[in-house]
C-alpha positions, -999 to 999 in steps of 0.1 A, spaced: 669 836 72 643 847 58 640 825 33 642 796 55 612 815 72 592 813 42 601 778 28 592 766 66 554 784 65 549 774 27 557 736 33 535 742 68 505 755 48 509 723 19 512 697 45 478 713 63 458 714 30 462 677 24 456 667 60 424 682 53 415 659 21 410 627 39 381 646 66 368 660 33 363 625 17 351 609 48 321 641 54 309 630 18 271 629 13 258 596 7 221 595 -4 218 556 -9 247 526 -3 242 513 -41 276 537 -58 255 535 -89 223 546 -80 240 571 -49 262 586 -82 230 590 -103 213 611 -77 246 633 -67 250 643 -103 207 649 -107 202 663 -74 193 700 -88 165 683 -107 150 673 -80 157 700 -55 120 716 -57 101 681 -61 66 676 -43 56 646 -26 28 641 -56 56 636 -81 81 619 -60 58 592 -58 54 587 -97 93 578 -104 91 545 -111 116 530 -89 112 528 -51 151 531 -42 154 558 -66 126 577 -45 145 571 -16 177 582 -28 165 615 -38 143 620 -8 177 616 12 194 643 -9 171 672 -1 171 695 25 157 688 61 127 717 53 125 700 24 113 667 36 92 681 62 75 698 35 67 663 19 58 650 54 29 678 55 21 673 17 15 634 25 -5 640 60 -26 666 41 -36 641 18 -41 616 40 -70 641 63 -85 649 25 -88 616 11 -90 590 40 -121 590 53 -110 596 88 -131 609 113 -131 646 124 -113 637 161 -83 618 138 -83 640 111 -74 668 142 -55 645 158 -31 645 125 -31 678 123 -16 681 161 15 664 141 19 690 114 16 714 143 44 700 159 67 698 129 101 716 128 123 719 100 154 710 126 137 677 133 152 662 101 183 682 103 208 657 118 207 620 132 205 634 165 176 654 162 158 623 141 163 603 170 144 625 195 117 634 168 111 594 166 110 591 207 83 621 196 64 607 164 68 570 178 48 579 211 17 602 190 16 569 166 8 550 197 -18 575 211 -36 574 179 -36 533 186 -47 537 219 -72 568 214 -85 557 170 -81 519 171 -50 525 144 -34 491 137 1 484 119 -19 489 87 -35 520 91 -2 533 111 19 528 75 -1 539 51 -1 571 76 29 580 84 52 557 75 50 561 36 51 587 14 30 573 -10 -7 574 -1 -25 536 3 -40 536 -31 -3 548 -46 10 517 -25 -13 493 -40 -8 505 -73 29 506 -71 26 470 -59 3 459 -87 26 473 -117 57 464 -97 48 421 -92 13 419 -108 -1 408 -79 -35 429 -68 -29 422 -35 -40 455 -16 -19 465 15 -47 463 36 -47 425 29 -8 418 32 -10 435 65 -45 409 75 -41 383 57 -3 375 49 5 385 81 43 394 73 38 433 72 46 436 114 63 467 119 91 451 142 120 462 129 145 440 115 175 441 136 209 452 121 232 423 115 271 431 124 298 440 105 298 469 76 280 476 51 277 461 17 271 471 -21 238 468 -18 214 494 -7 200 502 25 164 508 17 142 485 43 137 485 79 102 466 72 92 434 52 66 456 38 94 477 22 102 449 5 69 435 -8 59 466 -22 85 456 -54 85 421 -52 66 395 -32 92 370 -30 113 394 -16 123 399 22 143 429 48 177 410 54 192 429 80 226 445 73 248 475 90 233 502 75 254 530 90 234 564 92 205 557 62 178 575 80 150 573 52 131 542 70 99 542 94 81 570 111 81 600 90 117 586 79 131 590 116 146 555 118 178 538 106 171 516 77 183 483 88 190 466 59 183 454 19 157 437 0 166 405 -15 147 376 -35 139 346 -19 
């Protein structure tokens, strides 16, 4: 009997350890929908694990940035988000009322904010509704709301990026007055899954910034929060060449 006993908890124990392998596949990190790039990252992620937003901003390629930005931890990328608002009040030009008004954000800040979808969803409600006072209350347009706080990368890093990306000097500043495709609607998500390619736009600007033939076409993007305010929004879909 007792052996029966012990054959009948052993074979109770091995079933309930391989149920468990399926949940442990399916909680996964994913840092970026491209298995290449997402690997990369996975196996490079202690590299990076101390990174400040000044060189973040120097690797060379914009997903890659991305990828590794989704891979850190939530205190982490609030970190960065102060690093990039502190440069923007020290090298902006902005006036004394904005430059406080910015600061009101990094007040504001939580590590927990970035800590789960949930919690991004109310810090957007949040960062969405003090991007729109600083409209109302600074005169802020769609251009001077991105290269605020919807970018890592400061406005001169953006143009720069651009320019060695495409060759083209166009400055963001004119895409966003005189191109006219930089409207920070979001692209809405297209049904059906996701595909091989990456998620890493929720803006035509997103896409411009490496190629300016290239366009957002939306796609199911799942839970790639590492698009718009302060990276708060889902990303809705993948750049492509037109």
């Amino acid at each position: 009997m007792k052996k029966v006993t012990i054959f009948l908890i052993t074979a109770t124990l091995t079933l309930m350890f391989f149920s468990f392998l399926p949940g442990c596949k399916k909680n996964t990190a994913v840092y970026s929908c491209n298995p290449k790039l997402n690997d990369w990252v996975t196996k490079n992620m202690d590299q990076y694990d101390s990174i400040s937003r000044d060189s973040l901003v120097l690797i060379s390629d914009l997903d890659s940035q991305l990828a590794i930005y989704a891979s850190l931890s939530a205190t982490h990328k609030m970190n960065l988000w102060i690093q990039k608002l502190q440069k923007v009040q020290a090298t902006y030009g902005l006036s004394t009322d904005e430059n406080n008004y910015i600061q009101t954000a990094i007040n504001y800040f939580q590590a927990s904010y970035w800590a789960s979808n949930s919690s991004l969803d109310a810090f957007n409600t949040w960062i969405t509704s003090w991007a729109n006072t600083g409209r109302t209350n600074y005169g802020w347009d769609d251009y001077k709301v991105y290269i605020i706080a919807e970018s890592l990368m400061t406005e001169a890093e953006t143009n720069t990026y651009h320019y060695v990306h495409t060759g083209d000097p166009t400055t963001i500043n004119e895409y966003f007055v005189n191109i006219g495709h930089g409207s920070l609607n979001p692209v809405n998500p297209a049904p059906g899954g996701p595909t091989q390619e990456d998620c890493n736009c929720r803006y035509q600007m997103s896409c411009w910034m490496q190629n300016t033939d290239s366009h957002c076409e939306s796609n199911n993007c799942g839970d790639s929060y590492k698009c718009g305010l302060m990276s708060s929004s889902r990303c809705s879909g993948h750049c492509v060449h037109d």
